[in-house]
Wavefront OBJ file of the C-alpha trace (Angstrom):
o trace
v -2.126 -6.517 -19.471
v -2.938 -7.994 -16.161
v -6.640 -9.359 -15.448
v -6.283 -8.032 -12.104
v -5.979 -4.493 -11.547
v -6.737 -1.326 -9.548
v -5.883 2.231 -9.282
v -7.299 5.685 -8.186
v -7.840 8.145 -10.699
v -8.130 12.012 -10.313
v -9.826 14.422 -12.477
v -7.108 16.973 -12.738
v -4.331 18.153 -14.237
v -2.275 18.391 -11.251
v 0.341 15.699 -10.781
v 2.210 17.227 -8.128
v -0.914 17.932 -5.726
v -1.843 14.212 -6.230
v 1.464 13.367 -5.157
v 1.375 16.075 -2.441
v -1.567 14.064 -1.024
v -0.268 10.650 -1.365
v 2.408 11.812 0.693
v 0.957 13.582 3.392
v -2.276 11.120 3.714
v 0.495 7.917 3.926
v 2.489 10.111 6.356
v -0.387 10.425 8.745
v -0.781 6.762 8.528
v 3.124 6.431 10.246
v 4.344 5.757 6.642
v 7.580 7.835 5.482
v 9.126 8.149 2.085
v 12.493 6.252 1.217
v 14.617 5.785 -1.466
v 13.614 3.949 -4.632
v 16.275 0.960 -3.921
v 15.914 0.181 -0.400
v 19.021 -1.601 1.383
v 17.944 -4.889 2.730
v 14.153 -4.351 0.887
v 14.169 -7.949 0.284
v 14.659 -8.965 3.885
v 11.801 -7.226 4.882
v 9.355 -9.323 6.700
v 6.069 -7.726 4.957
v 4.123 -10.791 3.321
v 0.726 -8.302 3.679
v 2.372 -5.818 1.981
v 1.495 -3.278 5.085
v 4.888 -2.206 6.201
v 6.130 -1.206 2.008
v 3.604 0.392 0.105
v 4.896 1.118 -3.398
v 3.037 3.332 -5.706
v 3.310 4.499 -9.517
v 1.673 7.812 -9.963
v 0.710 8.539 -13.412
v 1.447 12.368 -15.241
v -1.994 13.927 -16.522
v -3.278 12.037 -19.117
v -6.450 13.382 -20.814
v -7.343 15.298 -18.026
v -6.998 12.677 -15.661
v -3.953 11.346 -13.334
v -4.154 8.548 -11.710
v -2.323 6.348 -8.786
v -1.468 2.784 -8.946
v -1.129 1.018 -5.322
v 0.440 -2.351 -5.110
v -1.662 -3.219 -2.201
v -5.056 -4.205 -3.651
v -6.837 -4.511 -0.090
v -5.217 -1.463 1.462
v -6.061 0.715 -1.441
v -9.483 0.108 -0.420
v -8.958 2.826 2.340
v -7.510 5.433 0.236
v -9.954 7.124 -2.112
v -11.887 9.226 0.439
v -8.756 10.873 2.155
v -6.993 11.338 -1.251
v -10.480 13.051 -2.732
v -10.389 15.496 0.650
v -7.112 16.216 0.512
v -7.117 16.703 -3.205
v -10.474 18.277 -3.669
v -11.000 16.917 -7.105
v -13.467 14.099 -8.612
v -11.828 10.833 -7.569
v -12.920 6.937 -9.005
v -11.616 3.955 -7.645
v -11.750 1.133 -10.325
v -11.012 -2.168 -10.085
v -11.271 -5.374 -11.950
v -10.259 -8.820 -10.153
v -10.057 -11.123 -13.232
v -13.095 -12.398 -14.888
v -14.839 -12.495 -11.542
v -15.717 -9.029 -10.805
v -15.231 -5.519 -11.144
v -16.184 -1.972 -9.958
v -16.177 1.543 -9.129
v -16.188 4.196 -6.229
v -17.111 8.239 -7.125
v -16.350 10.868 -5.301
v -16.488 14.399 -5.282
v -15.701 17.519 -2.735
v -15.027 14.679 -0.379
v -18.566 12.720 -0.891
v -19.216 9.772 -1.799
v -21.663 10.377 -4.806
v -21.967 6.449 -6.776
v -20.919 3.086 -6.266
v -20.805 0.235 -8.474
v -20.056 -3.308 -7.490
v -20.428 -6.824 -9.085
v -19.218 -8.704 -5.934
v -21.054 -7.141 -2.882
v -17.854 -8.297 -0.430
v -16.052 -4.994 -2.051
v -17.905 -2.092 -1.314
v -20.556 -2.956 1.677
v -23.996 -1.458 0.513
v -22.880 -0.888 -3.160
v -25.373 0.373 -5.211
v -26.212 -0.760 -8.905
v -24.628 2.398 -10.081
v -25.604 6.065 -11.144
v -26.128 6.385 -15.005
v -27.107 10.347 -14.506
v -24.028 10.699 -12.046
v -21.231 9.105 -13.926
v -22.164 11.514 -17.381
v -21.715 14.374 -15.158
v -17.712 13.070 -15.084
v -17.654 11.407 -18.509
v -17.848 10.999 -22.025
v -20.544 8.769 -21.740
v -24.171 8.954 -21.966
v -26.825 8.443 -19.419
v -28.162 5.540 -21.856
v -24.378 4.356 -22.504
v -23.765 4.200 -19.014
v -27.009 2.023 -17.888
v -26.425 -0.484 -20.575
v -22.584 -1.209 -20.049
v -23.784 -1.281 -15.610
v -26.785 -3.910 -16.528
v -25.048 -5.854 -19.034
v -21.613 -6.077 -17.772
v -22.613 -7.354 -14.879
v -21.496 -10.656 -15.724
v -18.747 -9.816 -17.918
v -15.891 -7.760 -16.064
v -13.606 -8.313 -18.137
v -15.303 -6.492 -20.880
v -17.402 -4.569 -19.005
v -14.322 -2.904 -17.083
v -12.316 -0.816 -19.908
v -15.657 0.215 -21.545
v -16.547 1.970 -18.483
v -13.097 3.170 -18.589
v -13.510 4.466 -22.013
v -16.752 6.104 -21.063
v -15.260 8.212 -18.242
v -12.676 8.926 -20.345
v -9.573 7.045 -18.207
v -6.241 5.884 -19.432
v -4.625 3.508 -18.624
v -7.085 1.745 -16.612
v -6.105 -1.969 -17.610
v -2.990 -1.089 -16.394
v -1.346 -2.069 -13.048
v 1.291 -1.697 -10.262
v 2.637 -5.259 -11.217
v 2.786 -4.990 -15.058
v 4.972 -1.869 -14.549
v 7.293 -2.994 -12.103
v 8.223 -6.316 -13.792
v 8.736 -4.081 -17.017
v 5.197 -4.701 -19.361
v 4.899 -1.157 -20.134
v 4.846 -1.286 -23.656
v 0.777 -0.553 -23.315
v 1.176 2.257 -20.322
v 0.695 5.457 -22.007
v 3.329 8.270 -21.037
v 5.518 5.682 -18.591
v 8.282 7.480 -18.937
v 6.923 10.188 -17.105
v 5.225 8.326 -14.414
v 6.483 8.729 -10.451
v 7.430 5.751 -8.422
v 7.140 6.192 -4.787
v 8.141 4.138 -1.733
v 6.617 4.259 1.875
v 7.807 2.293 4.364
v 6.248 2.588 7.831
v 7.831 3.822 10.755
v 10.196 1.298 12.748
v 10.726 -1.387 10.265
v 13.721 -2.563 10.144
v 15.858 -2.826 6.476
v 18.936 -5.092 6.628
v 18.673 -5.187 10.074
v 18.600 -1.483 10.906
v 14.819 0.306 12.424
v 13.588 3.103 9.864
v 14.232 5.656 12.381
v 11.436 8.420 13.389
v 11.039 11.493 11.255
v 13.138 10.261 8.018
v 12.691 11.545 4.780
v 13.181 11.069 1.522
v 16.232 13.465 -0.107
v 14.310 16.783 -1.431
v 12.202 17.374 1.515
l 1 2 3 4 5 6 7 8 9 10 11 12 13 14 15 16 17 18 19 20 21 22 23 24 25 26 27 28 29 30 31 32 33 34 35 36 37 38 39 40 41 42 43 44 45 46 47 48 49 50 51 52 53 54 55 56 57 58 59 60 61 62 63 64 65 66 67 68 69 70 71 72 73 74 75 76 77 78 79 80 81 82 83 84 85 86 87 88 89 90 91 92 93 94 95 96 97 98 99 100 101 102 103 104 105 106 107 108 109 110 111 112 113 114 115 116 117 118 119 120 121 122 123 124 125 126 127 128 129 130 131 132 133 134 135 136 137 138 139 140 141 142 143 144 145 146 147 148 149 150 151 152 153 154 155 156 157 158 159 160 161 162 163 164 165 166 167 168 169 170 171 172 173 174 175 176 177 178 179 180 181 182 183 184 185 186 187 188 189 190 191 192 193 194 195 196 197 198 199 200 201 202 203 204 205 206 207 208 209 210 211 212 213 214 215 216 217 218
């Protein structure tokens, strides 16, 4: 699997209300859903990856479902409005590599813990929350402030322990190992949800996304 990877994962059972939330939280960013194959997708002028956002959204997996965004920056902004909107314990997790790695908690809309090797990620990230993170994992208090201290310099390792520990799938998984077909390691892929956005006004083969679209269902 990829060293780099990132995704938000939900303590719930509820696939469709994570997707529910996606949807309506991209929506109020002037995204709107379109079809999987996009006419024209690959003359759009999006080298930020702002104007598409793709997603894979995971079904529950061990009490836990979880979204993959192909944006790593942009996902950044997501956790907070996806936790309100969902009202259910939500962890961003992240590993970039060998370099560094971390997490974001939150809970009824709070942020409760933050865990950061590289301080550029998450401004004013804390050395983590031991007594917090049991409270959502399998993990011990003592399991939990061993792997934050000593993985500090170790991401790669220190990444799907903590993963383990919480009790995550999947979580050295990501958006570009499933689109370019390495899925043989993705638990459940056949059931997961691919979703496009594109935002409002961007033109596809030459034709403007008109206002209002949506995808066919709605």
């Amino acid at each position: 699997m990829s060293d780099f990877v990132t995704a938000i994962h939900f303590k719930t059972e509820d696939q469709g209300a994570v997707i529910d939330a996606l949807v309506q939280t991209l929506r109020g960013d002037g995204y709107e859903m379109v079809p999987l194959v996009l006419p024209g997708e690959d003359v759009v002028e999006d080298p930020t990856r702002s104007r598409l956002r793709r997603f894979f959204v995971s079904p529950e997996i061990g009490g836990w479902v979880s979204v993959f965004d192909e944006n790593f920056v942009e996902v950044f902004g997501l956790p907070g409005r996806l936790c309100t909107a969902t009202d259910v314990p939500t962890i961003l997790l992240w590993r970039q590599g060998r370099k560094s790695w971390g997490y974001s908690l939150r809970d009824a809309g709070r942020l409760l813990d933050e865990f950061a090797t590289d301080p550029n990620y998450l401004e004013g990230a804390c050395g983590g929350r031991p007594d917090v993170l049991c409270e959502y994992g399998t993990g011990t208090v003592e399991q939990f402030r061993r792997l934050l201290e000593e993985g500090k310099g170790a991401p790669r390792a220190a990444q799907p322990i903590f993963a383990k520990l919480m009790g995550i799938p999947n979580a050295e998984c990501d958006f570009e190992d499933m689109e370019t077909g390495q899925t043989s390691e993705v638990q459940l892929f056949e059931e997961f949800v691919k979703i496009n956005f594109l935002l409002r006004g961007t033109a596809i083969g030459g034709t403007p996304l008109p206002e209002g679209l949506t995808s066919p269902g709605d």
